[in-house]
N, C-alpha and C positions, 0 to 999 in steps of 0.2 A: 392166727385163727386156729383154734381146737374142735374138733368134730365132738359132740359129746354123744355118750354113747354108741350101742352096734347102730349103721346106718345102713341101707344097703348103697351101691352106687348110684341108685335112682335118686333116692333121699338128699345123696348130697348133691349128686348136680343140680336138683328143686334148691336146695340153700344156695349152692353159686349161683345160679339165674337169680332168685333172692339179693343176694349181697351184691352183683352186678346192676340188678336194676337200682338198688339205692345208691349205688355208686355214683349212679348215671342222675338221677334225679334230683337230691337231696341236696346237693351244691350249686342247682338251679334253683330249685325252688327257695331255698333260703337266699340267694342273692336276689332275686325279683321281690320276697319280699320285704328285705330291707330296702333295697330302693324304693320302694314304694311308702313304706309305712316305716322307715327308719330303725331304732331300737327300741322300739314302742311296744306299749302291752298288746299293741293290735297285730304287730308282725309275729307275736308268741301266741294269740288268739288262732292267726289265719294257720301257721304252721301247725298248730292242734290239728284244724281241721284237717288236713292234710294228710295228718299222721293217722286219723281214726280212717281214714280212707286207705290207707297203708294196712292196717288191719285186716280190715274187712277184705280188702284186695286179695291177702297173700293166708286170710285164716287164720292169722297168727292168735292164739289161746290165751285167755289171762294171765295162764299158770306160765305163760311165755314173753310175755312182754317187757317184764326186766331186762331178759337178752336181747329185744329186740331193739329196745333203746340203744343200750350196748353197743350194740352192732352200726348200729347209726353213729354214735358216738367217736367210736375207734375205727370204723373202718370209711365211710359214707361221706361223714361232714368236713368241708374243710376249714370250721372254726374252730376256736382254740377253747375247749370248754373246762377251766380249769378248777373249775370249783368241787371241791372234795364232796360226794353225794351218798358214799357210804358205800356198805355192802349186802346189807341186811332185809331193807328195804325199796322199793322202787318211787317211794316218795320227792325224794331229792334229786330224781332225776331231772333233767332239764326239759326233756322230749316229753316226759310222764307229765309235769307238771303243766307244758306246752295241753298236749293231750284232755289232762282235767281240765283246763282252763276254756278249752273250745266246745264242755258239755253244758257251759253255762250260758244265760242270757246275755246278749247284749250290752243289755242296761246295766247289770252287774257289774261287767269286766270292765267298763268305762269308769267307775267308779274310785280306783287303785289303780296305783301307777305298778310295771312289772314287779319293781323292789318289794311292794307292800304284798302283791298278790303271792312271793314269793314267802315271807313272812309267814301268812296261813296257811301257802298248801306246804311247807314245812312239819307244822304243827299240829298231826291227823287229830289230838286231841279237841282242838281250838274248833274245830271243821266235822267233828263227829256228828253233832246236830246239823243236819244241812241246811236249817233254817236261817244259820247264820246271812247264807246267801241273800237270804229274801231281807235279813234286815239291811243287812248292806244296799240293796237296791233300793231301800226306802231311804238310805240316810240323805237327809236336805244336799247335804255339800262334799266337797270331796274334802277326804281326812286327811290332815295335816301327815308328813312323815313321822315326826316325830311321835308327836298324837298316836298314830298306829301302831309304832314297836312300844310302847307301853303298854296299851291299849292288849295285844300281844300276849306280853308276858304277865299282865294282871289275868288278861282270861282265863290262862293256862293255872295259874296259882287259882283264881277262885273254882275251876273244874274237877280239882282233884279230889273221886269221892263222891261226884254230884252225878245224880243223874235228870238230865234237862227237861225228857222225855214226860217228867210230870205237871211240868208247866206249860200252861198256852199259847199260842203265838205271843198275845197284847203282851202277859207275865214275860215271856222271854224277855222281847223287845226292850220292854222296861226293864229289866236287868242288863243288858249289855250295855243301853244309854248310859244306867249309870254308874257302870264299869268305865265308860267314855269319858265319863263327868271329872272321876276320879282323877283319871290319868292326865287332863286338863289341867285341873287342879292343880296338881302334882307340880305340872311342868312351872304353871305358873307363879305359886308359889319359892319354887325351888328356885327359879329364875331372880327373883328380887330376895331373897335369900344370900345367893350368892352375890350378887350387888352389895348387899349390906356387909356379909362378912366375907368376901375375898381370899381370906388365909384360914378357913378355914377347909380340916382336911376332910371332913364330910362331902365336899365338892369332887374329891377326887374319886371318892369312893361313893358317885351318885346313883351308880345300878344297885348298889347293898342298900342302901338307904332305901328305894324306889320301893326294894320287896318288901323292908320292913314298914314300910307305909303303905301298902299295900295290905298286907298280913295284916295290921292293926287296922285295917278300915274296915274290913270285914268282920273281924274281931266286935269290933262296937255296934258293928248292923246287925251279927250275932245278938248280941249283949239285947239290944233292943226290940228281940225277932221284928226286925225289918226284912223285906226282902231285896232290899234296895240302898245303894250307897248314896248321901244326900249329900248337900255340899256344909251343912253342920259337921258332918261325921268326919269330913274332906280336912276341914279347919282345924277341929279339935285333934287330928291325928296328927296333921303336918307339925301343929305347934308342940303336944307332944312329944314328937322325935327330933325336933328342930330346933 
């Protein structure tokens, strides 16, 4: 541990009582709630909560809360958190992510299992409109794994360049559906595809393929000022490239 910056000695005994009390906590409170709620999106739900109360407790500053993860991270937890989360941003953090995840509803966080919730609070672009939330909360059923990292990385390719803010909720809604539609599609076809042709090497290179069918789907809803990907455009694209 590095002092950053002049401190005076009051300052730093305030961070050792700090980094003492997470010591002491934070290896409780995450074994109560894995016992409890196993390694479920709910034990990263409840530890959010926990952690905006860590906040507020100690006054920890936005422009601070990178380190405060940090801190938790390296010095506090005793799980093994080995997932590379960068440097640049406080997005990929595990606690951060925990954090965002406990400002939302309910009904929401039930919706996606951790993996998937991890997914979009990766991707600040996917999650810039926060309304995304609210479509999530309306979606009928819970989304398929697979379904969502498509789903994913179509969002992310149709975003680039857009801004959402001039469409309406209804307009929104109905463009992510049928960004949903697509990625369905996709799977589906792709799936009795590969049935048919087995040796081919398109299968192995099926993320390259994914974007290029992607790209083209928008391309022809383009072409048609649609604002909406149909399951024509789905068909016509697949066979297309396929």
């Amino acid at each position: 541990m590095v002092y950053d910056g002049l401190l005076s000695s009051r300052e730093k005994a305030s961070i050792d009582d700090i980094l003492h009390a997470l010591q002491e906590e934070i290896p409780i409170i995450e074994a109560d709630l894995e016992s409890e709620y196993g390694k479920s999106v709910w034990y990263k739900y409840n530890l959010g909560l926990f952690l905006s109360n860590l906040l507020e407790k100690y006054q920890i500053p936005v422009s601070e809360t990178r380190r405060f993860w940090d801190e938790i991270k390296n010095f506090a937890t005793k799980e093994n958190r080995k997932r590379n989360e960068g440097t640049k941003a406080a997005t990929r953090s595990f606690y951060h992510q925990c954090y965002t995840l406990s400002q939302l509803d309910k009904e929401v966080v039930e919706k996606l299992t951790w993996r998937q919730w991890q997914d979009i609070l990766d991707r600040v672009e996917n999650r810039r409109d926060t309304r995304i939330f609210d479509w999530i909360k309306k979606y009928p059923v819970k989304i398929r794994e697979d379904d969502w990292r498509e789903f994913e990385k179509a969002l992310y390719l149709y975003l680039k360049d857009k801004d959402t803010s001039v469409f309406n909720k209804e307009e929104l809604f109905s463009i992510y559906d049928s960004i949903m539609l697509m990625c369905q599609k996709w799977r589906e076809q792709f799936n009795i595809f590969s049935k048919n042709h087995p040796k081919s090497a398109k299968i192995k290179n099926r993320g390259a393929w994914a974007k290029k069918y992607y790209a083209l789907c928008f391309s022809k809803k383009k072409a048609i000022r649609s604002r909406t990907v149909n399951e024509s455009i789905c068909k016509e694209a697949f066979d297309e490239l396929m």
